[in-house]
Every structure is written in C-alpha cells, then in structure tokens.
Backbone bond lengths (Angstrom), bond angles and torsions (degrees), N, CA, C in turn:
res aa  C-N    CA-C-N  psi(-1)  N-CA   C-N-CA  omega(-1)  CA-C   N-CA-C  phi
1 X - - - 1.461 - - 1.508 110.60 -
2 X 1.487 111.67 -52.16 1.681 101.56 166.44 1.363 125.50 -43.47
3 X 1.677 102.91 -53.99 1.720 95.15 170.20 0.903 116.45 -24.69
4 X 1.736 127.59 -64.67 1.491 145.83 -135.93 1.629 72.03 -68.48
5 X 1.448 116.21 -105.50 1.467 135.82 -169.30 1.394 115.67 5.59
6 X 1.619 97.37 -35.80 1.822 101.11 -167.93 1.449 101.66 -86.73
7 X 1.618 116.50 -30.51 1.515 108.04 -174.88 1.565 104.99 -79.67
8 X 1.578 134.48 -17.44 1.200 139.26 139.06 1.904 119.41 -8.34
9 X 1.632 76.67 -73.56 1.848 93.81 -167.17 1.684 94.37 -58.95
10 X 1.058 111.60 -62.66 1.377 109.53 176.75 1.945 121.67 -44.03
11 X 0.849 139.59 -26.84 1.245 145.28 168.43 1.802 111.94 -82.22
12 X 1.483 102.82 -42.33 1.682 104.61 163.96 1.227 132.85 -58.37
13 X 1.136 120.30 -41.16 1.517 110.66 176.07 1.467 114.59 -142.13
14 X 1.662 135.32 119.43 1.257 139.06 -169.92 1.632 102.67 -70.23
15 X 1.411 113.62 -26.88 1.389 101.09 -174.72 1.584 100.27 -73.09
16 X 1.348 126.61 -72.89 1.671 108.26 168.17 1.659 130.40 -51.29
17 X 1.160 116.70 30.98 1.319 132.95 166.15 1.462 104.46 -50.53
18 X 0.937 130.19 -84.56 1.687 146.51 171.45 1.396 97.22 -3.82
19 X 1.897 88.14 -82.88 2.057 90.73 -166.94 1.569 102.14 -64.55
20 X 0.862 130.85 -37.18 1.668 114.66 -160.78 1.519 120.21 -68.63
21 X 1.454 110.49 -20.02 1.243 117.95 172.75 1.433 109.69 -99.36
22 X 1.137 139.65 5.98 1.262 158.46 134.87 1.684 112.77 -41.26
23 X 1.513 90.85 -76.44 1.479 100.00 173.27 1.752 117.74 -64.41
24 X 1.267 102.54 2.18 2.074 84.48 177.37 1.722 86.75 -100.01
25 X 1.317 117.55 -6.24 1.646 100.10 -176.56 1.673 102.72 -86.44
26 X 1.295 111.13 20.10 1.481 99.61 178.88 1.390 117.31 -116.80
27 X 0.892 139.17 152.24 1.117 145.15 -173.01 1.783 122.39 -101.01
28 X 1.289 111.53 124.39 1.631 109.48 -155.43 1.159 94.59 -97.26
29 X 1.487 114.28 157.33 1.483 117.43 -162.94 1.374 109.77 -165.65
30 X 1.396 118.52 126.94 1.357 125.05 -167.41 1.692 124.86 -44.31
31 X 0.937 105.79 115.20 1.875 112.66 169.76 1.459 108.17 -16.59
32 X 1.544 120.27 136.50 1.306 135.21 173.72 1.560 113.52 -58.40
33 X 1.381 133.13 121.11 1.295 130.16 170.34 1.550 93.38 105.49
34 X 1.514 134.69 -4.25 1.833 123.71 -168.66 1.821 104.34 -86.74
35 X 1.119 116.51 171.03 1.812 114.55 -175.86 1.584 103.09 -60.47
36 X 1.705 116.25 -27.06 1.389 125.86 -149.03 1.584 93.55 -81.08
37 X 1.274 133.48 -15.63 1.619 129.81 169.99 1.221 131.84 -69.25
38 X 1.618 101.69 -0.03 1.612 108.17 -170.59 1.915 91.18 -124.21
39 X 1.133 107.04 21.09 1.447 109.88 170.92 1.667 144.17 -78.53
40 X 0.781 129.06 97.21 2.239 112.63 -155.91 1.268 89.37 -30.13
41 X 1.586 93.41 146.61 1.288 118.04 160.14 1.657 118.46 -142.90
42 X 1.091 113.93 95.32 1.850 105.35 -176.92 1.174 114.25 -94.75
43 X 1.716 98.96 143.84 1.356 114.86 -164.37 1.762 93.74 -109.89
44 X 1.558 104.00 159.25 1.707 104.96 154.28 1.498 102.88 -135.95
45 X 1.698 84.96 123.01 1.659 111.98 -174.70 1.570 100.33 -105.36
46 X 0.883 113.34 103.56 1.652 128.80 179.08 1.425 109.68 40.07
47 X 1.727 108.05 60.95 1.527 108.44 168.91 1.646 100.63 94.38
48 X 1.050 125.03 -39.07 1.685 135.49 -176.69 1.355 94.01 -65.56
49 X 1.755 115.07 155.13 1.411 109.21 162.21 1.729 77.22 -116.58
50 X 1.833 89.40 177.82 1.127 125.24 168.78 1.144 114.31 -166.30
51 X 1.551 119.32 131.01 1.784 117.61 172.30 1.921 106.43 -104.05
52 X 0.999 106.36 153.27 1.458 120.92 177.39 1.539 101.12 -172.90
53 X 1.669 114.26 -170.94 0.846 136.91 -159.30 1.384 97.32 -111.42
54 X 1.721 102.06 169.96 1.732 112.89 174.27 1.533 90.25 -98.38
55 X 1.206 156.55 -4.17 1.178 155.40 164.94 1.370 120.92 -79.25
56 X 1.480 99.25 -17.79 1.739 104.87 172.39 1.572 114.57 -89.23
57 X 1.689 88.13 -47.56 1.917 90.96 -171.71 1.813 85.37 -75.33
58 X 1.192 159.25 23.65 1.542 131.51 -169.01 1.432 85.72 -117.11
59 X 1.798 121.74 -24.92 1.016 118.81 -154.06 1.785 126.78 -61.36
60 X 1.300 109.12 2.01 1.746 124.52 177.32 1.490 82.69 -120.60
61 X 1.456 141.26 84.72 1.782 150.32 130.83 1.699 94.14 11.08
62 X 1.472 99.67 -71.18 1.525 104.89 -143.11 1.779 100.96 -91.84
63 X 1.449 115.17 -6.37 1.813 109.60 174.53 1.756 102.92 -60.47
64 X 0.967 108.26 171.08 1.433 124.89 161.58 1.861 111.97 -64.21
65 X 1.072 81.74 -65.17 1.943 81.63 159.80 1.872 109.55 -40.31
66 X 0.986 109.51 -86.12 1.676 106.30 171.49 1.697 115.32 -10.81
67 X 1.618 100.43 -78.90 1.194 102.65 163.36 1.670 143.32 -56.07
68 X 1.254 126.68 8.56 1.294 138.71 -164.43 1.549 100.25 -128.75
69 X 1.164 126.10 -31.37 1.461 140.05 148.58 1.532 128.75 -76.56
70 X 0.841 99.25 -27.02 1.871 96.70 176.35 1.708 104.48 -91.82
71 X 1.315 134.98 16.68 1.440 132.96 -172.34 1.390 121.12 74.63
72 X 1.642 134.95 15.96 1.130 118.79 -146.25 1.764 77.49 -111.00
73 X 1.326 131.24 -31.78 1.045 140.14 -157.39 1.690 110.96 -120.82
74 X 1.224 109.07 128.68 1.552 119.44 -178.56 1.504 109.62 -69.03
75 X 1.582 112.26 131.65 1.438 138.05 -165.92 1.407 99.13 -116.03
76 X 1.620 104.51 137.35 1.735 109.59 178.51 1.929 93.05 -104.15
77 X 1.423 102.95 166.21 1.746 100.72 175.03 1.833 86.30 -129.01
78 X 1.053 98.47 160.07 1.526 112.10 159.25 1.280 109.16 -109.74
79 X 1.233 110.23 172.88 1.580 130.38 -141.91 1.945 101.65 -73.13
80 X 1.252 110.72 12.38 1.858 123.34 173.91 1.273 102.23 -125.58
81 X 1.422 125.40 25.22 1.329 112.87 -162.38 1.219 144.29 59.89
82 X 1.421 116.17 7.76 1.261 117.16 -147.77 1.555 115.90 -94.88
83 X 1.519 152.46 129.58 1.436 90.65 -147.29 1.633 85.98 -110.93
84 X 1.749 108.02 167.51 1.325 130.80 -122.07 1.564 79.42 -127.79
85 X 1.571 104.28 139.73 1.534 138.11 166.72 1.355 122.87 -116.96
86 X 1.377 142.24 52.72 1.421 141.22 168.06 1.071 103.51 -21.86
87 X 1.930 128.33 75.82 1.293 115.25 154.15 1.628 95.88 -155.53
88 X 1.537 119.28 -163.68 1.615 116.64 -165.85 1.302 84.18 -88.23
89 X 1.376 93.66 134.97 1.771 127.09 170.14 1.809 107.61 -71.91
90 X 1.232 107.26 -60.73 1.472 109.36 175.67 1.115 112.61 -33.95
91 X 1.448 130.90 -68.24 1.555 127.13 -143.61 1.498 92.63 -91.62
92 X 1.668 130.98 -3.51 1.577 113.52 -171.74 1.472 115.78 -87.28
93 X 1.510 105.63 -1.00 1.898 107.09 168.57 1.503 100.69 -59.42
94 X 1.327 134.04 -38.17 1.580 128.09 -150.26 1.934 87.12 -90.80
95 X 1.105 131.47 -31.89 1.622 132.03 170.69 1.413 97.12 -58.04
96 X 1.511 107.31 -68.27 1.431 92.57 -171.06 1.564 127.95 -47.04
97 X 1.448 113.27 -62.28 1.581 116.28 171.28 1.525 120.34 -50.57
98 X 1.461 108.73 -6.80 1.901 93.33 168.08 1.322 93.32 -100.57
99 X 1.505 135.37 -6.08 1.534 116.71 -168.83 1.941 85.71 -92.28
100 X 1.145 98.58 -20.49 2.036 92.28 176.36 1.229 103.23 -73.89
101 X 1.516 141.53 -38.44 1.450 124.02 -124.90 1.943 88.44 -159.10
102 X 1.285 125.39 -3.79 1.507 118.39 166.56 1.954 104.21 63.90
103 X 1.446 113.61 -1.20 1.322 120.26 166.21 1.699 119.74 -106.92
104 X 1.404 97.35 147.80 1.606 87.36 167.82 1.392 117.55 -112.61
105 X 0.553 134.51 141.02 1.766 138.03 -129.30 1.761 82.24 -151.64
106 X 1.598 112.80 106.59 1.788 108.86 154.61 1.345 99.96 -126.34
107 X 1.483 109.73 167.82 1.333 116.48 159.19 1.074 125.56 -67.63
108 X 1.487 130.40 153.41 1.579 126.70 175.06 1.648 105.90 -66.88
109 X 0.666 132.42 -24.59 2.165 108.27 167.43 1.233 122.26 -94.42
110 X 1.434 117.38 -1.06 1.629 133.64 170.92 1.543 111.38 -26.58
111 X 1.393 107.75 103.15 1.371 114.60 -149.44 2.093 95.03 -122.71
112 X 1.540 120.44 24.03 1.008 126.73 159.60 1.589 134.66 -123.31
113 X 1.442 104.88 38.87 1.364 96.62 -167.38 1.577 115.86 -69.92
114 X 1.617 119.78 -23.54 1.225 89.33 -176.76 2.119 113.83 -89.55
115 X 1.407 103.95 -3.34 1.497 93.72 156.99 1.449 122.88 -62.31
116 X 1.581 106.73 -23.63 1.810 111.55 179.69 1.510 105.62 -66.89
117 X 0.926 111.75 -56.15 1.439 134.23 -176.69 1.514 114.83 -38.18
118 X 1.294 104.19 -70.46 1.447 118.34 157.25 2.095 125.30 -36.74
119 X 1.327 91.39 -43.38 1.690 92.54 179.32 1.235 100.92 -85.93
120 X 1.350 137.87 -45.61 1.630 144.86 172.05 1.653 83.72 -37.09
121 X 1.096 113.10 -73.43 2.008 123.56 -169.69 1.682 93.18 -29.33
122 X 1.293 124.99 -71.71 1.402 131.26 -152.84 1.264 103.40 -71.22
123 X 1.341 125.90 -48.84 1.546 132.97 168.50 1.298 120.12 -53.07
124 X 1.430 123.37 -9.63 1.580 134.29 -165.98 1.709 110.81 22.95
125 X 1.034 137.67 47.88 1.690 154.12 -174.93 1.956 80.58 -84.43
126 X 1.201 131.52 84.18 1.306 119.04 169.17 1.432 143.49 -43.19
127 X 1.390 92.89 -55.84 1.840 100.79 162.81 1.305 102.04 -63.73
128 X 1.332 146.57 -45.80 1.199 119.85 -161.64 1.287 109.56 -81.33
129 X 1.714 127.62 -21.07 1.555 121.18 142.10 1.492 115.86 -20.66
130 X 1.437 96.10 -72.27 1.709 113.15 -170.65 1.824 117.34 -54.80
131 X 1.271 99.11 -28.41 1.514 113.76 -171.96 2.154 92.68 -67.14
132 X 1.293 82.91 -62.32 2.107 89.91 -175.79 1.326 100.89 -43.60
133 X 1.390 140.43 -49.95 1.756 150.21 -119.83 2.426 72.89 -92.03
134 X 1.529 84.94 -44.25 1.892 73.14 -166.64 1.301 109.33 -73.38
135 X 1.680 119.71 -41.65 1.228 126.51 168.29 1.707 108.39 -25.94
136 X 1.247 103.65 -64.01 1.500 121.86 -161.57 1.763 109.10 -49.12
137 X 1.742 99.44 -45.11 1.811 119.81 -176.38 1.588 97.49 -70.84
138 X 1.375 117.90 -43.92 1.411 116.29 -168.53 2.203 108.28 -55.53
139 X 1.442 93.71 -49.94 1.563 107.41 -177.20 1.469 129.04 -62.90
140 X 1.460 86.24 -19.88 1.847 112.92 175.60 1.217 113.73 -92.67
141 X 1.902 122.09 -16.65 1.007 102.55 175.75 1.345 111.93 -90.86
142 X 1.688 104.82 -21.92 2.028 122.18 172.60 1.326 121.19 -24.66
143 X 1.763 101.13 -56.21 1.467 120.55 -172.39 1.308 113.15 -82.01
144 X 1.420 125.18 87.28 1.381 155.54 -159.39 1.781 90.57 -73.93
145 X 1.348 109.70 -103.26 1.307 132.89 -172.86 1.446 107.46 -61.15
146 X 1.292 147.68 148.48 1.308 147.88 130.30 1.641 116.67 -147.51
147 X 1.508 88.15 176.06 1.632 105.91 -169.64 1.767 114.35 -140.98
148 X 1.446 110.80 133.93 1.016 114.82 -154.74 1.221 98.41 -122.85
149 X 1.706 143.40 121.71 1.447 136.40 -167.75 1.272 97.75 -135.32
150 X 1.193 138.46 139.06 1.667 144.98 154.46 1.329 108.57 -132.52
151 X 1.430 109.32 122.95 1.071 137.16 145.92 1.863 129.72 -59.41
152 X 1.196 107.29 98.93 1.614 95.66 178.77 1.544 123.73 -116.90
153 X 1.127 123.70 158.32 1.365 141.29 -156.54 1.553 137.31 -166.49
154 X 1.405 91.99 128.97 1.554 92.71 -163.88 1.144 118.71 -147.29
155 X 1.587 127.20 148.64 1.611 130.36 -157.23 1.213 79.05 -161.29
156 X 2.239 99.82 149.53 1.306 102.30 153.68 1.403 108.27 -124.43
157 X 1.377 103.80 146.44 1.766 130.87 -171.89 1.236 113.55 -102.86
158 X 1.488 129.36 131.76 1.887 123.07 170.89 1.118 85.12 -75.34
159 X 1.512 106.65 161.18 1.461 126.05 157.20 1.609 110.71 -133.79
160 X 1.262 105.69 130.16 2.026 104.34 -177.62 1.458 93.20 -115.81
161 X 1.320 96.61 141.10 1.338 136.73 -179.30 1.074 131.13 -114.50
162 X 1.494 144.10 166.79 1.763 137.92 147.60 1.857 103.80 -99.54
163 X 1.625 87.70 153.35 1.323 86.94 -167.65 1.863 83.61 -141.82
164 X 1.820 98.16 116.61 1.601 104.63 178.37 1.318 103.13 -58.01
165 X 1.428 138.31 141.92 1.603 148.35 162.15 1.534 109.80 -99.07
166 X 1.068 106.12 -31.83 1.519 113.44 -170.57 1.505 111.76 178.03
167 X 1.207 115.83 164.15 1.777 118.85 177.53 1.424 116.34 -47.34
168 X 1.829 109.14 106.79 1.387 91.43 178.89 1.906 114.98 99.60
169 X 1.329 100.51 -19.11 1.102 93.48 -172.51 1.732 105.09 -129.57
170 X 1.496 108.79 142.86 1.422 104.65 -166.73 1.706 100.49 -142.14
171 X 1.499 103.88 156.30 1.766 103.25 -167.17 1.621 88.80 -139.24
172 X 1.660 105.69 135.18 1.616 104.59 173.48 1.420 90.26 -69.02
173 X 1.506 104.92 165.11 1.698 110.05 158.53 1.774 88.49 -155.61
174 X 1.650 102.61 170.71 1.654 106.87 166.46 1.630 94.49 -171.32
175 X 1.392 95.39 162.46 1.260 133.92 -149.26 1.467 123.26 -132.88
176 X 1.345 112.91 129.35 1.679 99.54 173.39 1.572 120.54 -74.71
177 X 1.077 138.94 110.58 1.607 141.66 162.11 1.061 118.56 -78.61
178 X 1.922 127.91 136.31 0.991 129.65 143.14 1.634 134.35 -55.95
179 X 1.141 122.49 142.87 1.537 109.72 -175.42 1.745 82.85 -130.64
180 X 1.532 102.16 156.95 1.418 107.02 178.46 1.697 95.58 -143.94
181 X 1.365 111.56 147.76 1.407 133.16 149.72 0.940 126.46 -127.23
182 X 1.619 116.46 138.50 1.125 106.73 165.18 1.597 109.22 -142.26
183 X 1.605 122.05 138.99 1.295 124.77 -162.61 1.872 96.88 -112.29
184 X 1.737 106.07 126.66 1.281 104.35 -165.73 1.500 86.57 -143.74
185 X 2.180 92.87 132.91 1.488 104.72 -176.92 2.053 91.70 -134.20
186 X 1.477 101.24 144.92 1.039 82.57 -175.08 2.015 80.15 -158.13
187 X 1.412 93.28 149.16 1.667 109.77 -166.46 1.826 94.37 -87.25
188 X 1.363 135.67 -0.25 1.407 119.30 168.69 1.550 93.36 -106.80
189 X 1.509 118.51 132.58 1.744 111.20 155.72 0.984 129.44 -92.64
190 X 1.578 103.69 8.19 1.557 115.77 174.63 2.032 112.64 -79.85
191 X 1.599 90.03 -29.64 1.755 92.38 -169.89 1.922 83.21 -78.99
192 X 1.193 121.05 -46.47 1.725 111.94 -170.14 1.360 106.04 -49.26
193 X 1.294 126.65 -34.59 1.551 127.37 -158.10 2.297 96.68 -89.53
194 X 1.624 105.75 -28.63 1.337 93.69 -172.21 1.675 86.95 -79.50
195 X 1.458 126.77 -36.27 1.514 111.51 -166.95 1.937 102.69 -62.72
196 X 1.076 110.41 -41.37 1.492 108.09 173.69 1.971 115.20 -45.79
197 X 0.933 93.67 -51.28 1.723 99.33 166.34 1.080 122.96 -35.79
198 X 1.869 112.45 -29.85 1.128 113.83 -150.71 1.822 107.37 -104.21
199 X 1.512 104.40 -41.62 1.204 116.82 174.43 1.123 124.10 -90.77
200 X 1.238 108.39 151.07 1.433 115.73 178.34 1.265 113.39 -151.03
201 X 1.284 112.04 144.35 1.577 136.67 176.18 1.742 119.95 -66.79
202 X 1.014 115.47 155.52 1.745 102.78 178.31 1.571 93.99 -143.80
203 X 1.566 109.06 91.92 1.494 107.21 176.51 1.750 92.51 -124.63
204 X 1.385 97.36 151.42 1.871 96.83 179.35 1.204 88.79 77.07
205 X 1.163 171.11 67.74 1.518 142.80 161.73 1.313 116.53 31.31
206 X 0.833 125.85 33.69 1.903 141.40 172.98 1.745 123.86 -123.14
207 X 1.078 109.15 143.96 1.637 98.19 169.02 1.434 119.75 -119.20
208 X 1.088 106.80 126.88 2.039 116.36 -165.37 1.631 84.45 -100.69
209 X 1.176 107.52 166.44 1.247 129.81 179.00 1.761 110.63 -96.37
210 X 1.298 136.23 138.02 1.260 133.70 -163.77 1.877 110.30 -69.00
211 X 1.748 95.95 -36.44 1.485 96.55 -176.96 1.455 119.40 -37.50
212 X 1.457 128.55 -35.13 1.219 104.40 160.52 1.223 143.68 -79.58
213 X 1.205 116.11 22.74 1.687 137.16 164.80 1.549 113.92 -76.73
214 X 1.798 99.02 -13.87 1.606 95.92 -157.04 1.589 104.61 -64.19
215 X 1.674 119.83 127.73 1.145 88.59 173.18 1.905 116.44 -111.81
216 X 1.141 96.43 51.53 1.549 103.35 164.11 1.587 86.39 155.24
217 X 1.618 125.70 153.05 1.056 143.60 -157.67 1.664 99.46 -62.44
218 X 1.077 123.93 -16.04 1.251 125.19 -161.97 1.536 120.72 -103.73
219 X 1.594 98.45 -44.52 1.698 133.36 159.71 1.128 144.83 -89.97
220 X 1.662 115.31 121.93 1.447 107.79 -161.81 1.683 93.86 -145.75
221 X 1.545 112.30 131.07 1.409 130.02 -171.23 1.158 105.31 -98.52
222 X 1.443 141.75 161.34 1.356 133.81 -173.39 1.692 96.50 -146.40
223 X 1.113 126.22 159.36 1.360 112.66 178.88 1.612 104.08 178.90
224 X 2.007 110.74 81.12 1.248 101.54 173.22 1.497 115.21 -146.10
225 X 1.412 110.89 -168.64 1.795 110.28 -176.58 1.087 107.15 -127.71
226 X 1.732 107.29 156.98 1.384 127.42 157.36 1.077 127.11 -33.07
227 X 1.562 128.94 165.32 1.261 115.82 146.91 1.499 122.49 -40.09
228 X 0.813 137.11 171.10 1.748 144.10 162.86 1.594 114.32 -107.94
229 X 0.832 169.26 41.67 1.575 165.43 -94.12 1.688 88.58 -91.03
230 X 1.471 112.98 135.37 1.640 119.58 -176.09 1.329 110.52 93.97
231 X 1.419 117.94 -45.52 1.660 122.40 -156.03 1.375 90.46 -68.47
232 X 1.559 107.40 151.98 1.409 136.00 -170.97 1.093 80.99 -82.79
233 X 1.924 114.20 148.68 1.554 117.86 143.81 1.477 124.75 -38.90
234 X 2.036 109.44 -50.90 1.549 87.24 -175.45 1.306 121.16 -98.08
235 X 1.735 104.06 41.48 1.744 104.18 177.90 2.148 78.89 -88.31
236 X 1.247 117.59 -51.25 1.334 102.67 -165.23 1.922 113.41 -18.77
237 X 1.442 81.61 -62.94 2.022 104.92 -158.79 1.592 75.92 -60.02
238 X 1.382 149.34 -60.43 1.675 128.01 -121.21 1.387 78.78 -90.09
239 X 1.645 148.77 -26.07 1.482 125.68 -163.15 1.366 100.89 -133.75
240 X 1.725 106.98 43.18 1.545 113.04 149.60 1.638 107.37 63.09
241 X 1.053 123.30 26.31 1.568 129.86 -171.43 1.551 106.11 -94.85
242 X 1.837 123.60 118.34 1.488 106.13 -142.55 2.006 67.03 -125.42
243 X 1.788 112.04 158.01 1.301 105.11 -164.55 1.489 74.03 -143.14
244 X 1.478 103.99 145.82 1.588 124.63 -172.83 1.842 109.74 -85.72
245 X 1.350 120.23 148.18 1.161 118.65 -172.61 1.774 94.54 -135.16
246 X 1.007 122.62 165.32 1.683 131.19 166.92 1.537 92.87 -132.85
247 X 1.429 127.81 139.93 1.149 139.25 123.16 1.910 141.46 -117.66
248 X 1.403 98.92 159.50 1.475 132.72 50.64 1.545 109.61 -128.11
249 X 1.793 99.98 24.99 1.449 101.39 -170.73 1.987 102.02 -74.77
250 X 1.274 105.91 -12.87 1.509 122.66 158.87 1.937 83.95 69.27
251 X 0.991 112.74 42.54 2.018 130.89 -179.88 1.390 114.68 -93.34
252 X 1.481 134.56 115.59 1.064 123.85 172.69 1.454 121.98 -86.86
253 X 1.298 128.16 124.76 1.572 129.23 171.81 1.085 106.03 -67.58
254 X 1.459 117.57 120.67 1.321 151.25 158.39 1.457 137.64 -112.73
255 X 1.389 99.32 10.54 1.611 122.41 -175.68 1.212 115.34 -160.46
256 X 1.358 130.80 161.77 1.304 125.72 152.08 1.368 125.57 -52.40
257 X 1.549 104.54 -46.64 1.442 116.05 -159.21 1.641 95.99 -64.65
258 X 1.296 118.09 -52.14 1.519 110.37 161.76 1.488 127.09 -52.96
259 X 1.072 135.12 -26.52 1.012 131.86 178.45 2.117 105.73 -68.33
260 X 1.597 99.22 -51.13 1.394 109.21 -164.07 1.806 97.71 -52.06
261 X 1.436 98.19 -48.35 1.671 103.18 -172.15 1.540 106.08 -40.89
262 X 1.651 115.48 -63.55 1.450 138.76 -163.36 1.866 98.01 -52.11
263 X 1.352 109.81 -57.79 1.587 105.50 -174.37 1.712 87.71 -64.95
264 X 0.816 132.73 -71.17 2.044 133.66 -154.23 1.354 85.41 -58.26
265 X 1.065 175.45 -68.03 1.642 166.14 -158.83 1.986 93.64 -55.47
266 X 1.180 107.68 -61.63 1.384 118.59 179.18 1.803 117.71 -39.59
267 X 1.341 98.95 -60.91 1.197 117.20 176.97 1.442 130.09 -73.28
268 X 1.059 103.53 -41.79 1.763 101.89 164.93 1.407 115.96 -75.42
269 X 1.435 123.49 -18.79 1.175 117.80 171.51 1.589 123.53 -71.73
270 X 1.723 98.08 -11.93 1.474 102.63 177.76 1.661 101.27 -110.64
271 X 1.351 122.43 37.83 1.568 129.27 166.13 1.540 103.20 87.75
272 X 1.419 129.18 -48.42 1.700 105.63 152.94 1.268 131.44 2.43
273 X 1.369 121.29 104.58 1.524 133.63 153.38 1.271 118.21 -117.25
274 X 1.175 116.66 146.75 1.778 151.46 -178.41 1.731 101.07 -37.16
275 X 1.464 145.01 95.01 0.987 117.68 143.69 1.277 160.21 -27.76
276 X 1.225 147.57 45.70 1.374 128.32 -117.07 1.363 94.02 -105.74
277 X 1.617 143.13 23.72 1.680 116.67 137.63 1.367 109.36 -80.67
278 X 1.424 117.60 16.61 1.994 101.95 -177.96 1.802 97.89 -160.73
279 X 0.809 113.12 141.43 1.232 139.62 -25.22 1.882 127.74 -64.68
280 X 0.774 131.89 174.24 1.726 132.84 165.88 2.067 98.92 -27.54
281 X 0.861 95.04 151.62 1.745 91.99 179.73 1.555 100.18 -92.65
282 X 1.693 110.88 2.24 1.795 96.43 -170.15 1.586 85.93 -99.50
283 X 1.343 128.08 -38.52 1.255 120.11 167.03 1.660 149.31 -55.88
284 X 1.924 94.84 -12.93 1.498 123.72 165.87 1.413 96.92 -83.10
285 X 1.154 137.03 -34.13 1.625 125.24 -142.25 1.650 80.74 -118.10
286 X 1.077 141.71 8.09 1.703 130.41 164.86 1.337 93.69 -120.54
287 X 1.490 128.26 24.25 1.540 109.88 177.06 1.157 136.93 69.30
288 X 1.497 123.97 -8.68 1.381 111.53 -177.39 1.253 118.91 -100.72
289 X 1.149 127.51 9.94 1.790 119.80 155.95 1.470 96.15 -150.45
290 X 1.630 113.88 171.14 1.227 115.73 -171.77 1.535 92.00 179.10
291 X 1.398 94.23 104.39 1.651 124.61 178.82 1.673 115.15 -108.54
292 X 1.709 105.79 104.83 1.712 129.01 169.54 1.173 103.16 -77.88
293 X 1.282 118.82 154.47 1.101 117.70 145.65 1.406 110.35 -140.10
294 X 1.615 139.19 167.90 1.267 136.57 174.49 1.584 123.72 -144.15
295 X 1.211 129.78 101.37 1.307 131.09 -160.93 1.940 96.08 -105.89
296 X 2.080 93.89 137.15 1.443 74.27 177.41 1.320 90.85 -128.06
C-alpha cells in the first residue's frame, strides 16, 4: 500500500516529481527499537547470500550500512527480492560478524586484508576501519626477520607501428623499445602488498595497481616499457604495452636506475637494509639483483 501512495505522490504533483520518485526508490523499514528489527533479512552481496537482521546491519547509525537500512538511502533487490549489494561477497562474512559481535575475527592465513580494508573503506563501519589499521600494526610487528631479492632484466625490442600523416593516409614506422623485468620475492607479504600500493601500471590510459599481479603472497613479476619516442598513445593499449608508474610521486619508470631508487626509498622506509655479502657489489651497481634484508 505504501508503494501505491508513493506512485500517487508522484502522479500528483510535477513540481514534486523529483522527490517523489526518489522516495519510491527507497525502501521503508521498520522504526528503530520495533519487534520487526530482529526479523531475517537476506542480503545478496555480489552473488553471495546472507540472512541477518535490520538490527545487525543498523547496528553502526552512522556506516553506510546503517544508512542503507534505516531508509535514508536507496536499496536495489534482485530478481527474489532480495535486496542487492554490488560488492565482494567473500570478504563481507568478516563485516558481517563485527557488525554481530564488535570483533574482527580472521583466520590465521587470511591472505586478503587489503581487499577487507577496501570494503570496510566503502562501508565506512569506522571501528571496524580502526579494528584492520591495528590488525595491520599487530602483523607488521609479527614479521620479525625478512628478505627482499629482485631479480632484474632487460632487452631491447623494435616495435612497428602506423603513423596517421594525414586523412586517409598511413606510413609504417618502428622504433627501438626498452622492455624491463623485474622478478621480486620477498619473505614479508605485508612489505609486497605496501610496494603494490605503490606502483602502478598505465594500460588503457588508466593506472591499476600491481597487487593484482601478485602471483602468490610472496611473488610478484613485473614486466614493462619505456616510453617509445613516435609511438601513438593507442599503439600502447592495441599491442598490450603496460608502462610503470610510482606514486604519489605520480613518476614514470623509465629505467632501472629509477626503478632501483623508487623500490630502495620504499624499502628502507619499511626497515630494509642493503645486504652487502650478497649480492657481488659489481652485480648491485649494474642492477641486476638487489638483496634487503631487515632484522627486528
């Protein structure tokens, strides 16, 4: 019957047109403190179900959750009614159980904190922000000993291109490119996940963050190029050519020697120092390996 009422207001007056169709996208929801707050309620969080209460998700007032449950904020349903969260389903059991229990409760190999982090971010649930921030200090202080190894590598490749001259008219050309690798294993996954923070890729005219390169908490492959001098912007994107970024110095790597600086600024800032029985010092000072270590 409310529905009805609201598509009412909406047919009554064009000048409240705006809000009234505003208000049928919301979803009405029982008064704070009524029997109807302790009622199931299932959600689907990116394909995941979950049932709980409106007394659980209301239970942070001021999160986005709070607000998206108490009526203040417009709710989508999927096609069971159910109503619908466009975000990762996996990591929202550990949201839910601190919005039950005011703890955050992970497993010991819990190998996603900064995806947690990130949905805590979007959900704005504050303490449970605050809860991760200690999590995060507690795990950093765990990792006592570590070791930091990079492998680096480098070849140069032509690359041929088209180059527009005029309407209609097109000229091969090619170019020498740098290509760079670098293969990086390191015994903390906490320092891999802050260096991931740091770099970023620029493919599409966009910059992704490397963490999803990681390929196991420990290992992380790198694999990009120079500028090209001539090459079109969208020759980059059409032949998969991915170009290194550092922030928030917002710096593009174009060398090793820049690159080595950018990780060693990184790394010593997280207690990392220079081994110097390993590697050979002629093999540190030409770049191709570069062994940290950090004892605490």
């Amino acid at each position: 019957m409310e529905g009805a009422g609201v598509d009412g207001d909406c047919r009554k007056s064009r000048g409240n047109k705006d809000r009234a169709c505003w208000e049928e996208s919301l979803d009405y929801f029982p008064a704070p403190g009524s029997s109807a707050m302790s009622d199931p309620i299932t959600l689907n969080v990116g394909g995941k179900l979950y049932t709980t209460s409106l007394a659980t998700l209301t239970s942070f007032p001021d999160s986005m959750l709070g607000a998206m449950f108490s009526g203040k904020m417009p709710t989508k349903r999927d096609s069971q009614g159910n109503c619908f969260i466009d975000r990762d389903g996996k990591v929202f059991r550990y949201i839910l159980n601190f919005l039950r229990t005011s703890h955050l409760d992970l497993p010991e190999d819990f190998q996603e904190m900064g995806l947690l982090r990130r949905e805590a971010d979007f959900y704005q649930v504050q303490p449970l922000i605050e809860a991760l921030q200690e999590k995060e200090v507690e795990l950093s202080k765990a990792e006592k000993n570590a070791m930091l190894n990079i492998t680096l590598n480098q070849r140069v490749q032509t690359v041929h291109f088209t180059v527009r001259e005029a309407p209609q008219i097109y000229s091969l050309s090619s170019s020498s490119m740098e290509v760079f690798n670098a293969n990086i294993f390191s015994t903390s996954c906490l320092f891999l996940k802050l260096l991931g923070s740091k770099l970023f890729y620029c493919s599409n005219g966009n910059l992704s963050s490397i963490t999803s390169h990681l390929q196991d908490p420990n290992h992380l492959t790198l694999d990009w190029v120079a500028n090209v001098e001539g090459l079109p912007e969208e020759e980059y994107t059409k032949q998969n050519l991915k170009r290194l970024w550092v922030v928030p110095a917002n710096k593009q790597i174009n060398s090793f020697q820049v690159f080595v600086e950018e990780v060693l600024k990184i790394a010593l800032s997280d207690g990392f120092c220079i081994d110097s029985s390993h590697p050979h010092a002629l093999d540190f000072m030409s770049n191709k390996i570069i062994r940290l270590i950090r004892y605490r």
